[in-house]
N, C-alpha and C positions, 0 to 999 in steps of 0.2 A: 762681473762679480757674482758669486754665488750666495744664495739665503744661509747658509751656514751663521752660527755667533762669531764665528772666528774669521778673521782675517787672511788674506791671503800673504802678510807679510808674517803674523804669527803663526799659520801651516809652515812656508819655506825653514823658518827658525826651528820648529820643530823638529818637522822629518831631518832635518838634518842632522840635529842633535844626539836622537835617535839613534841614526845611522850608524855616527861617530860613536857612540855610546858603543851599540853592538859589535860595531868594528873591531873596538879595544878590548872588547868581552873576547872576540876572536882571533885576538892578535896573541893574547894569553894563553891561551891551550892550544897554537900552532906553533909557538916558543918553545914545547913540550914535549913531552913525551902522550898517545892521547890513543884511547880506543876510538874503533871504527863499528858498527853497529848496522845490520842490510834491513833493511824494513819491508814492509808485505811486496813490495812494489819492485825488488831487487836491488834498491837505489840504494848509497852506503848515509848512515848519518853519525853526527858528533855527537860530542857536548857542546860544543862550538854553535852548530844550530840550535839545540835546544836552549842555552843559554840567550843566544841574541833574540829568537823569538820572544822568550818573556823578556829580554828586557823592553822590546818594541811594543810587546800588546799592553805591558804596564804602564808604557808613556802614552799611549794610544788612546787606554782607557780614561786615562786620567786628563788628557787633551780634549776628546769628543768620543764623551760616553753612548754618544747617542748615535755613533755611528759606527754597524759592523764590522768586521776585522774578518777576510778570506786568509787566513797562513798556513803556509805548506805542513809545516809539521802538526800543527791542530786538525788541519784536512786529513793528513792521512794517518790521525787516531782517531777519523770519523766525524771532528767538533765542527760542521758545517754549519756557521748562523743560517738560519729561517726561521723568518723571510730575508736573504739576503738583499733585495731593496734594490733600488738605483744608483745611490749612492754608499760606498763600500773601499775600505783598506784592501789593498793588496798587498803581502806578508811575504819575500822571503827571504829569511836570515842571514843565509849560505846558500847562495847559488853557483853551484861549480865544488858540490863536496869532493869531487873525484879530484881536482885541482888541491884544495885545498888539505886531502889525503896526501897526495902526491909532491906539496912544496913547491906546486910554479909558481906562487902568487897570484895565481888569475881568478881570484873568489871575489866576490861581489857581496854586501847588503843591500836588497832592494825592496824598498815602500814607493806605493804610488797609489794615489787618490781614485777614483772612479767614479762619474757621474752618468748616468744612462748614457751605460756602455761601452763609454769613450776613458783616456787615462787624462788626465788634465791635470797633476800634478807627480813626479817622481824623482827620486832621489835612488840615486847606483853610486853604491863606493867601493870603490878596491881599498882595502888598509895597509895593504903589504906593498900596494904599490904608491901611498900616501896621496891618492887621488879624490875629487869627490865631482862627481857631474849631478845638475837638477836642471830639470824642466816645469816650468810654468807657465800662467797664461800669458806673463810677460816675456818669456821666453828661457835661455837655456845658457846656462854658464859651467863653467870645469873649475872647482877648487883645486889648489895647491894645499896640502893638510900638514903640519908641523906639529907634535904631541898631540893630538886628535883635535887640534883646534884648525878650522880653514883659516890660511895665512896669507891668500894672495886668491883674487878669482877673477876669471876673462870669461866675455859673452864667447858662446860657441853657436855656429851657423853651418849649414852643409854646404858644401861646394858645389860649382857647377863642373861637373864632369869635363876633365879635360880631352882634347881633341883626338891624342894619342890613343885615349882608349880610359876604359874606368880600371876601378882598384878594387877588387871582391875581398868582401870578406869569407873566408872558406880556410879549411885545411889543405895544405900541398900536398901531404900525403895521406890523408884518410877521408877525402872525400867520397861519397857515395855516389854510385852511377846517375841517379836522378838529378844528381845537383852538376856534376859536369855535363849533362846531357841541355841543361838549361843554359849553365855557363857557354858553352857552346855556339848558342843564341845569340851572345853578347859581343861587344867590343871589350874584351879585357885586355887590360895591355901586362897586370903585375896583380898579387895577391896578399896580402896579409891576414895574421892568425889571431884569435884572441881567444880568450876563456869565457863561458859565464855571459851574462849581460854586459858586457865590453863590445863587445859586436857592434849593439847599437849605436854605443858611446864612439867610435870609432867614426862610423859614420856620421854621426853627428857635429862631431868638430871639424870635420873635414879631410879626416885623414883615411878614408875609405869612399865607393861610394855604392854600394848597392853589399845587401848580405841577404841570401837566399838560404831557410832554411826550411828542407822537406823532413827533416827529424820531428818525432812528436816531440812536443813542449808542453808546460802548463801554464795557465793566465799566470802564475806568481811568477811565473821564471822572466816574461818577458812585459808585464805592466810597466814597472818603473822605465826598462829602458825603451820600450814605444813611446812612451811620454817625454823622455828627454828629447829624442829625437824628433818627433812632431814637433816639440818649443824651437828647436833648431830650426826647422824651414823643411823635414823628410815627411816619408809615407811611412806607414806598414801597411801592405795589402794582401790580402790572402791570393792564394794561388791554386786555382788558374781564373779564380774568380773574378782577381782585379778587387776585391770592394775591403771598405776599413776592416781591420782585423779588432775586434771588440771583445768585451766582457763579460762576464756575467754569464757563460751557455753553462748551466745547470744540466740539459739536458745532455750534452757532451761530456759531464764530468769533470768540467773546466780544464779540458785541454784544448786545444789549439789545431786549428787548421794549420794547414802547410802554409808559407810567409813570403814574401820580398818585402824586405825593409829597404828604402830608398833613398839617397839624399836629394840634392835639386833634381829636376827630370822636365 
């Protein structure tokens, strides 16, 4: 348990409400017709993100004032808390704008908790694909989502890699030389694709078992679904480092080393 007022069963309730909330805020302007907006960074944003952000930092606020909130698009209009602290929200709305540009469904909401350093609670929802995966210190279960309500929900565990060979998560056809040069490395026997923080989520119910990714990332994109995945029974380990991939590097800008996400090993 943590010092926190609140509960680890009224965080779960939360973030996921949250989630569902912003989901639905996103499921409405991709119904649409909708501009597309590039930010300093060349990355495309909505209304979609800026809407599910506030609607997250205002449940957030109003859950635990007292504790900071890191989100993508407050970040990159500069709104950095300091002292961002040990304990810290990870924020991001729309992860996969280019997905969600584009109409595959492969967008994500993702909140995850952070306590020196580590994610120890996260929520990743697809809305377009009515899914909802959380991780806790209890561990890690996959909603089924029916009018934004979860309707049905199973523990999710990673697999033990089978004998044949493992299941990478990676693109078939736009993979980049570093990542097949790794792949390489491996016993792959098959591949599957995903969008967004689904990667994780993949791995973590068992239906993948390792996802390498030498692409830059930032803490927001990839908190929530480390955390799911860790409550499942996986790693994320930096590469070629081998050691947990964590939070909080200010000094990096909150991006992210290069990754292996793992299921059993």
């Amino acid at each position: 348990m943590s010092d926190h007022h609140f509960t680890d069963e009224a965080l779960t309730e939360t973030l996921c409400a949250l989630a569902l909330k912003a989901g639905a805020a996103a499921m409405e302007v991709y119904a649409r017709d909708f501009e597309t907006q590039t930010k300093a960074d060349a990355s495309p944003v909505t209304e979609a993100d800026e809407l599910g952000e506030k609607i997250i930092l205002d449940g957030l606020a109003a859950f635990a004032p007292e504790i900071p909130v890191l989100a993508e698009e407050s970040a990159s209009a500069g709104k950095i808390p300091d002292p961002l602290g040990d304990v810290f929200f990870l924020v991001d709305p729309l992860d996969g704008t280019k997905e969600f540009v584009k109409k595959t469904g492969e967008f994500t909401v993702n909140i995850a908790l952070i306590e020196h350093g580590r994610p120890v609670f996260g929520v990743v929802y697809a809305p377009a694909a009515n899914r909802l995966y959380f991780g806790g210190r209890d561990g890690a279960w996959k909603g089924e989502v029916t009018d934004y309500v979860i309707s049905a929900r199973d523990i999710i565990r990673v697999r033990t890699a089978p004998e044949e060979g493992l299941v990478a998560v990676a693109s078939r056809s736009h993979r980049s030389p570093e990542t097949d040069a790794y792949l390489e490395t491996l016993k792959v026997s098959d591949f599957t694709a995903a969008g967004s923080s689904l990667k994780f989520c993949l791995v973590a119910e068992g239906a993948a078992d390792v996802y390498p990714r030498f692409g830059r990332t930032m803490e927001w994109d990839t908190g929530a679904g480390q955390a799911v995945l860790e409550a499942a029974g996986g790693r994320v380990l930096t590469h070629p480092e081998g050691e947990p991939l964590t939070y909080g590097k200010k000094a990096r800008g909150f991006d992210n080393p290069h990754f292996i996400a793992w299921g059993a090993r």
